[in-house]
C-alpha positions as CSV (number, residue, x, y, z in Angstrom):
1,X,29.5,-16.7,-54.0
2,X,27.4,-19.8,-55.3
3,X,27.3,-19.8,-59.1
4,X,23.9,-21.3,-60.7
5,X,23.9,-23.1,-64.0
6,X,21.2,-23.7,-66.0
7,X,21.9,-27.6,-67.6
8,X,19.1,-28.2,-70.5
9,X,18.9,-30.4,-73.8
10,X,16.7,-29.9,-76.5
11,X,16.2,-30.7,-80.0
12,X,17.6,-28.5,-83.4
13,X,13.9,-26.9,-84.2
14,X,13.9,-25.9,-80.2
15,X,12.5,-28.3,-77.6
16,X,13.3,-29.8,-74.4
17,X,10.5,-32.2,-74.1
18,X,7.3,-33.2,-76.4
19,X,5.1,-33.1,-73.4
20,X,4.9,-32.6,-69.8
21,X,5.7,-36.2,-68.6
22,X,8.2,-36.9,-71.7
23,X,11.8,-38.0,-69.6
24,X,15.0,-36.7,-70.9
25,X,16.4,-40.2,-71.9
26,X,16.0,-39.2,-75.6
27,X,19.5,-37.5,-75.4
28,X,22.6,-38.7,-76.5
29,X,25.5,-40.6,-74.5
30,X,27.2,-38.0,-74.2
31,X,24.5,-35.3,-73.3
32,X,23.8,-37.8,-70.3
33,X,28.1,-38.2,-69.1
34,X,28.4,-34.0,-69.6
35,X,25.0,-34.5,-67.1
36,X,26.4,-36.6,-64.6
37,X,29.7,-34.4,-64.5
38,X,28.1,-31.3,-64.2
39,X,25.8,-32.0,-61.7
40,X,27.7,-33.9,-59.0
41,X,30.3,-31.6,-59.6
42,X,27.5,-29.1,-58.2
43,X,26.5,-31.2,-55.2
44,X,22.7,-30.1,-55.6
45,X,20.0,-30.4,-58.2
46,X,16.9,-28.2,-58.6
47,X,13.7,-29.1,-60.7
48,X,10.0,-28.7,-60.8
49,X,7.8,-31.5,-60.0
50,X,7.2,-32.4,-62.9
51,X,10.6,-32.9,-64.5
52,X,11.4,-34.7,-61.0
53,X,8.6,-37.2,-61.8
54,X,9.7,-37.9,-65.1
55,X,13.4,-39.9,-63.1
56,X,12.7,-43.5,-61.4
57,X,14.1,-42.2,-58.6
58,X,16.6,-39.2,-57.0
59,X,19.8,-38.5,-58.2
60,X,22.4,-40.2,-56.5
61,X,25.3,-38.2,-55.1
62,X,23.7,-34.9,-55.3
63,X,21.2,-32.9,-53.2
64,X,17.6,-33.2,-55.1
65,X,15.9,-30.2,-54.3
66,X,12.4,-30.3,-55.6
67,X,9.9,-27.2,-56.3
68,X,6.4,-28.6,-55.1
69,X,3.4,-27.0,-53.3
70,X,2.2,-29.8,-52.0
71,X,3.8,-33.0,-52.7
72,X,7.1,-34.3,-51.1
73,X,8.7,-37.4,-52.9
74,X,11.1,-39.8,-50.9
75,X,15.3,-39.1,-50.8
76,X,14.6,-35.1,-52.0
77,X,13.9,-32.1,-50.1
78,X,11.5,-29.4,-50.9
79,X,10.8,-25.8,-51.6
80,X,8.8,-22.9,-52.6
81,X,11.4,-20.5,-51.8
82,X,12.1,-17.6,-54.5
83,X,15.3,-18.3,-56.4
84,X,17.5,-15.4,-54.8
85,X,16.3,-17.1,-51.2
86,X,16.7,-20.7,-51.9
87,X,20.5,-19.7,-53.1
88,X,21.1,-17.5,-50.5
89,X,19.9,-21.2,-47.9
90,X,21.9,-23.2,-50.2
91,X,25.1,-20.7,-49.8
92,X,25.2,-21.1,-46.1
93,X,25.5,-24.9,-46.7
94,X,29.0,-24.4,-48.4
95,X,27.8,-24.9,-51.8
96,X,29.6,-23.2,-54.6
97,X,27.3,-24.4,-57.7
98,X,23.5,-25.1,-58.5
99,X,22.6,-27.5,-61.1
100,X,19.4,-25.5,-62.1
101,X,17.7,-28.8,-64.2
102,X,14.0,-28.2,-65.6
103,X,11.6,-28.0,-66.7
104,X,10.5,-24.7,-68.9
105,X,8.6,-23.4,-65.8
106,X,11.8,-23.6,-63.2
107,X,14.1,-22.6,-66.1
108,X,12.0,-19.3,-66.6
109,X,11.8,-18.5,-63.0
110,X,15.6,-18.7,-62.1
111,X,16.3,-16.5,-65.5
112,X,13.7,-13.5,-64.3
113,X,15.4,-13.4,-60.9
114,X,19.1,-13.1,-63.4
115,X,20.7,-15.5,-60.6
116,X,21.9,-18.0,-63.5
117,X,25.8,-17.6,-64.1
118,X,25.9,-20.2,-66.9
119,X,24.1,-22.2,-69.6
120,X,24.8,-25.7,-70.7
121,X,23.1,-26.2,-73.4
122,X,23.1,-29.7,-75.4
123,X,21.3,-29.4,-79.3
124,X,20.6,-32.6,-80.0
125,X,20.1,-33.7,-84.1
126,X,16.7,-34.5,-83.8
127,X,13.1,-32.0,-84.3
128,X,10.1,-32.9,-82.5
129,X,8.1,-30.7,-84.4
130,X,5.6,-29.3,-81.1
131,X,6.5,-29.5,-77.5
132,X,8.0,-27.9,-74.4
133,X,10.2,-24.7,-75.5
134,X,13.2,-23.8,-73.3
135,X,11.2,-20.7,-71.6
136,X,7.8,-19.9,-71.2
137,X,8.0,-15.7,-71.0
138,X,9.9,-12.9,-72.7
139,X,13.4,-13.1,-71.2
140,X,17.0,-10.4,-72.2
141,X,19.8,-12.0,-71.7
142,X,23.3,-11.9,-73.4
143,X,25.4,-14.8,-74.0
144,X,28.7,-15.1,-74.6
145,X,29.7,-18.4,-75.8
146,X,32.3,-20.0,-73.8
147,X,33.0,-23.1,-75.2
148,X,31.5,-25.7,-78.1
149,X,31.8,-29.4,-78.9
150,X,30.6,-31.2,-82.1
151,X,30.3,-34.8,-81.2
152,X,30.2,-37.7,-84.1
153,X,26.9,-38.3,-84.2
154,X,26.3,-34.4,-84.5
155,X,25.3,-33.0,-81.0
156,X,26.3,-29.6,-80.2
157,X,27.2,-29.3,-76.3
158,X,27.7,-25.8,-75.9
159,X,28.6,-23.7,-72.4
160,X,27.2,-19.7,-72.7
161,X,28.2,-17.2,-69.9
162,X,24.8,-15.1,-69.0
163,X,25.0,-11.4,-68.6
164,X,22.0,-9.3,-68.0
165,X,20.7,-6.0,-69.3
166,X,21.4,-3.6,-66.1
167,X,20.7,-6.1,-63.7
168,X,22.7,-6.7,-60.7
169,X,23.6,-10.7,-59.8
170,X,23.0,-12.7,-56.6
């Protein structure tokens, strides 16, 4: 069964970007290696346009799968497909993880569907004070916090198994 991950940074007072076109290269050192890990160690990538323009260019050694309605950028593929039906595609490929990657609109859409097995989570010592939040709508979810690392410069990098309220999984 393919297990989906959610993989997000955001700051200490709650935010993953200040604005729509704001790239994620404000995060720490290690933020960014626990990034690279996670994802090629998934084989595939999905984000939202938005979040896909905010990178020079695809992700190397991974599948960059892109949510668009009408644009198609270069070394990605693309889809509208629903969460449980993109999974179920990317499943018959052989792959065992998703790298679910932003922004707040793709995030939000893979938690309603309750397909996410896991939640990387990176709080980085910083507060932005407005911006992009996590989520956009009312989610229930429990977490159960699987593991936690304080680095030096005080980022949290935390790993949550998701459960859901009577819901059944992918």
């Amino acid at each position: 069964m393919i297990r989906p991950f959610i993989i997000a940074a955001m700051t200490a007072d709650g935010f993953i970007a200040k604005d729509a076109n704001h790239a994620a290269f404000w995060t720490s050192k290690e933020d960014k290696a626990r990034f690279v890990e996670l994802t090629k160690r998934a084989g595939v990538v999905v984000m939202g346009s938005q979040t896909y323009k905010t990178l020079p260019r695809p992700l190397a050694d991974r599948v960059n799968i892109v949510y668009s309605r009408d644009k198609h950028f270069e070394g990605t593929e693309t889809t509208q497909d629903e969460p449980r039906v993109l999974l179920a595609k990317l499943e018959t490929r052989g792959l065992k993880e998703v790298a679910i990657c932003g922004g707040s609109q793709i995030y939000t859409m893979f938690m309603k569907a309750k397909v996410v097995d896991k939640l990387y989570l990176t709080i980085e010592p910083l507060i932005f004070g407005k911006g992009i939040t996590l989520f956009k709508e009312d989610l229930l979810a429990d977490l159960t916090l699987l593991s936690h690392v304080k680095t030096e410069s005080g980022t949290l990098l935390l790993e949550y198994k998701v459960e859901y309220h009577g819901a059944q999984k992918f």
